[in-house]
Steps between C-alpha positions, in 0.01 A plus 500: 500500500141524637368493123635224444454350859137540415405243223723242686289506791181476278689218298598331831145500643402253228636224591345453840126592337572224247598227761165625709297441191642212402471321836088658534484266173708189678239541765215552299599204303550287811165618615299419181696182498380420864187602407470228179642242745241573774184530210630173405521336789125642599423343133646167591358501855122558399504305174675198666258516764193541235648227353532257795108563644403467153689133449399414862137493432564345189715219669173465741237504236727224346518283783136524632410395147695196484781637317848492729742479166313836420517549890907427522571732172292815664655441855839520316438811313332645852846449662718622225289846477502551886857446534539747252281735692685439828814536347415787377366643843860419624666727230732805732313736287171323623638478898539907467191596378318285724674651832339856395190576689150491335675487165655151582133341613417340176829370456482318857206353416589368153805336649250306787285410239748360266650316809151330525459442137798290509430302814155404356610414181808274607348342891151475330410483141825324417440208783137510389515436185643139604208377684249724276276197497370524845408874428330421182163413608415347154747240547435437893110463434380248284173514317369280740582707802769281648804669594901410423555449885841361405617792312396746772698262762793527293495911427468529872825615605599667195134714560601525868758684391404728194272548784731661753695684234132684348427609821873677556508649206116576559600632821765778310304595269234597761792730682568663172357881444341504136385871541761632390487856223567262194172387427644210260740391810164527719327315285728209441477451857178486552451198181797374664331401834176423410702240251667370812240504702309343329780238451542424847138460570489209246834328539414539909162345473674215172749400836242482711287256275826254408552518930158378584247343213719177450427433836107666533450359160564169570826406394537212716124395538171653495422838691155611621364863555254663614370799297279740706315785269488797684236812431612805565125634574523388871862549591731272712885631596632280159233659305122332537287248595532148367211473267597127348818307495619230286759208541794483268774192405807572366703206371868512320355866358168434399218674665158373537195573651387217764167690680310838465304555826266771641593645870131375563674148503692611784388405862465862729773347751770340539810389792712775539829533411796657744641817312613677834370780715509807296291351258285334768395813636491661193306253282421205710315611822234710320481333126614182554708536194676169550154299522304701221546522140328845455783612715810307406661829356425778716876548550729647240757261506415259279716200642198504777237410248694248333550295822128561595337379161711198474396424876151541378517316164702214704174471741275526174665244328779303658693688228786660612613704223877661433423854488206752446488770205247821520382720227230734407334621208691751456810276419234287317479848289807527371532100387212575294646797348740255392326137394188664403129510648359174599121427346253338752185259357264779488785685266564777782843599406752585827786699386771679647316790498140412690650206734554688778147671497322233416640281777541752778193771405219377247479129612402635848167655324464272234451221718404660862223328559701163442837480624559120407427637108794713560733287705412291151577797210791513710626172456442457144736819410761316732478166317473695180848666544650199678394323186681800267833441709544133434519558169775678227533856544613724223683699690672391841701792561215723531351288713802420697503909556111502568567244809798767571233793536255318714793402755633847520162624547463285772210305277676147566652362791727152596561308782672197514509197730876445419710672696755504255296619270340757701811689599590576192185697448469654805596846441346503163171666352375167448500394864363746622597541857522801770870519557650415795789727522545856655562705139195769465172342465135647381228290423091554486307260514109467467283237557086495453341597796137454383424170329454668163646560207579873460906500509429464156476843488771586775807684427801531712821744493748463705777771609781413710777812590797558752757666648904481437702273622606743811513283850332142601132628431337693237119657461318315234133513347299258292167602382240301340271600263135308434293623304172352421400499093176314529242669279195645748189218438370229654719144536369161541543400856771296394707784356396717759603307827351609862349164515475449843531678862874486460516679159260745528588870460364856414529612180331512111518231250858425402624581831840309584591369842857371495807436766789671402796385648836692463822273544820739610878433527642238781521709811253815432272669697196691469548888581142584376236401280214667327223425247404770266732765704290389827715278807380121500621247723604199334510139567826309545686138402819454355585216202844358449652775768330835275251664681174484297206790647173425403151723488150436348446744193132528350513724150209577345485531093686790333668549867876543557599404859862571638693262785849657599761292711754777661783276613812485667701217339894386505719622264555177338711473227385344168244635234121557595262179367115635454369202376116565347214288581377338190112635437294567171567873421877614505635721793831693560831470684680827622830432659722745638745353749839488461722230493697507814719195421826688437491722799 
């Protein structure tokens, strides 16, 4: 009995071990099975995704080059492969993996990406492919310069809102991580929102045009400007001081050239204008800003200036034009890099490259002992390039995007007489204006505070950090940076400034006297201040409710001199705006504040 008891046991014990194996191999099927499905769904996710940024900037090239058939077919295909990338971010399989921390990062942020993907391709490309004309500069533009003001007029709304839906999607893509440990994930993020970025920036500013140029361009009659040329070698709060001007008429698109003027053909006073009390005692008492020229644009808001130079012109001429326009050489730069250099009589060549010394640096010595030689040379570049404009230009995109760089640089400003037509870009680069609203604010602001010509050489940095969003108050600093570049040798008096008892100053050749003035959020105040680590007391005014503090700062050449604003400020929500002066050589923005908006 036990002997044979013994092999039945061993005989019965098989059973069991072969249903154990067999369901290790159900499971290890199901698990290779899951597996496949999740590889392939990680396949379909990131190729569909590939697939749609790749057909989205396709679909854009298409349309920006006159092509919206082309534009249509690649906005298509962009939808199709991001739906299949967002349905296959809502697989089970997908949902699973996802929810497991770390692991489930990349997964997350394929899923928000392809989300995006698909908004862009069906709120934008596909409803921008319809009006593709009035983003195709070739077919806006004719060769004669005159503008299609009655295809912008139409694309309005439909830009208005391709608009709206850019920035959204803009806006997600900005709240999406990208640094995630799949470099090719990472990576498709990163292409992914510069593409959009860049997107919004020119259907934004597209809206913005088909808004406003029917009307400034003289849709309904003729339009008259006033175009002040500012140098950045003697700074003024929207950049420098008026060193000519020119009138301009725009009439059903066309844009023409009426009068080129010296600011020597300006008288050195004027009636005053009313722009309130701030800016009385800021600007008015002491530098009769609203009577003089020289002046006009001491403030940073560049609304101020407009209304001051068309009071001025109107007293000059009897003229009283629709709006005033601002620029520099620096934004004269990067037209040039686009039309080409401009040849003067003599055969001097201006180019991209040399305008901005040649206007701002080496006309000072080539012509110091004759300033009305200069004021001349000057002129003759302007006319030149006004003269380039009118014409065909090979490429209007590129120059569409050159204008682009020299408003976001600050290089050229707008200010309309219409009020329609001014509220719609207030709040814009273009306009530039100091807000007046109570989110975070950081602005400095230099002007010349010598007579001469060194800010040429003046660079300016600009850091602007804070506390949480803890309570109704939070510690805050800004610190500016100047430092003076100017190479140590002699100047012409000209360049050199300290002309008189009110300019004078201690210090070698190339030393820089400015006012730095430091603009803060509404409802600040000053805990301390110091200048190179040492307490200063500064000065005090306030512009459109921010307070602005204000010192005298001399630098001499090679010097680096420190002003630090320690602040207490309201906890304000909205994000931090450091707006940056426009000047000659390029300075930085550091911003750490945090957006208190959602606590």
């Amino acid at each position: 009995m036990t002997t044979a008891a013994g092999p039945r046991s061993r005989h019965g014990e098989r059973g069991p071990r072969r249903r154990a194996r067999w369901w290790i191999l159900v499971l290890l099927a199901v698990l290779v099975a899951l597996l496949a499905w999740f590889a392939w769904t990680v396949y379909s996710a990131y190729s569909g995704l590939s697939s749609a940024r790749d057909e989205a900037q396709r679909a854009k090239t298409a349309i920006l080059q006159g092509n919206p058939d082309e534009g249509r077919v690649a906005a298509d295909a962009a939808v199709e492969s991001s739906t299949e990338a967002v349905d296959a971010t809502t697989s089970p399989i997908w949902r699973v993996v996802a929810a497991v921390p770390g692991l489930g990062e990349p997964l997350t942020v394929v899923g928000s990406l392809a989300d995006s993907v698909r908004a862009l391709t069906a709120d934008v490309l596909r409803p921008a492919s319809e009006v593709g004309s009035a983003l195709n500069p070739k077919e806006l533009r004719a060769d004669d310069g005159t503008i299609d003001l009655a295809a912008l007029r139409t694309a309005a709304p439909t830009l208005e809102s391709i608009a709206a839906a850019t920035t959204r999607v803009n806006a997600d893509l900005e709240q999406t991580p990208t640094d995630t440990w799949v470099p090719q994930i990472s990576d498709a993020g990163v292409q992914l929102k510069d593409q959009v970025a860049d997107l919004a920036s020119l259907v934004t500013n597209t809206s913005l045009a088909a808004q406003v140029l029917p009307t400034m361009l003289g849709e309904d009659g003729p339009k008259n400007y006033f175009f002040a040329f500012q140098t950045n070698a003697e700074s003024r709060g929207t950049g420098g001081l008026m060193g000519g001007f020119a009138i301009v008429t725009a009439d059903r698109g066309r844009v023409s050239l009426e009068e080129l003027a010296q600011n020597t053909e300006l008288r050195g006073r004027y009636e005053p204008i009313d722009l309130g009390p701030d800016f009385q005692r800021a600007y008015g008492n002491q530098y009769d800003a609203t009577t003089n020229w020289q002046n006009a644009n001491l403030s940073p808001h560049f609304p101020y200036a407009g209304r001051i130079l068309q009071s001025i012109w109107q007293q000059e001429s009897g003229q009283v034009v629709d709006g005033v326009v601002a620029t520099d050489p620096v934004a004269l730069s990067y037209i040039l890099d686009v039309v080409g250099p401009v040849t003067l009589a003599d055969g001097e060549q201006i180019t991209g490259d040399n305008v901005v010394n040649k206007t701002q640096s080496e006309a000072y010595f080539r012509f110091q002992d004759d300033n009305a030689a200069r004021k001349e040379y000057l002129q003759r570049i302007a006319a030149r390039v006004f003269a380039k404009l009118e014409g065909s230009v090979a490429n209007p995109q590129a120059l569409l995007d050159a204008i682009g760089r020299g408003v976001s640089g600050g290089h050229t400003a707008v200010w309309s007489a219409d009020e329609q037509v001014q509220q719609v870009l207030s709040g814009t680069k273009i306009a530039h204006e100091v807000p007046d609203d109570p989110a975070p604010y950081a602005s400095v602001v230099v002007n010349n505070g010598a007579g001469g010509k060194l800010d040429y050489y003046l660079k300016r940095d600009v850091s602007y950090t804070a506390e949480g969003c803890a309570g109704d108050r939070r510690r805050t600093r800004v610190t500016a940076t100047v430092t003076n570049t100017a190479p140590a040798q002699d100047y012409p008096v000209y360049i050199a400034g300290r002309q008189n008892e009110t300019t004078a100053y201690e210090g070698p050749p190339g030393t820089n006297r400015s006012v730095v003035t430091i603009y803060t959020t509404t409802g600040s105040a000053l805990a301390r201040a110091t200048i190179d680590g040492r307490p200063v007391v500064m000065l005090t005014g306030a512009e459109r409710n921010h307070p602005a503090f204000y010192t005298p700062l001399v630098v001499e050449p090679g010097q680096t001199r420190e002003v630090v604003l320690e602040l207490l400020e309201p906890t304000a929500p909205g994000a931090a705006r450091v707006p940056m002066q426009p000047q000659t050589l390029d300075g930085t923005v550091t911003v750490d504040v945090p957006d208190c908006s959602e606590n």
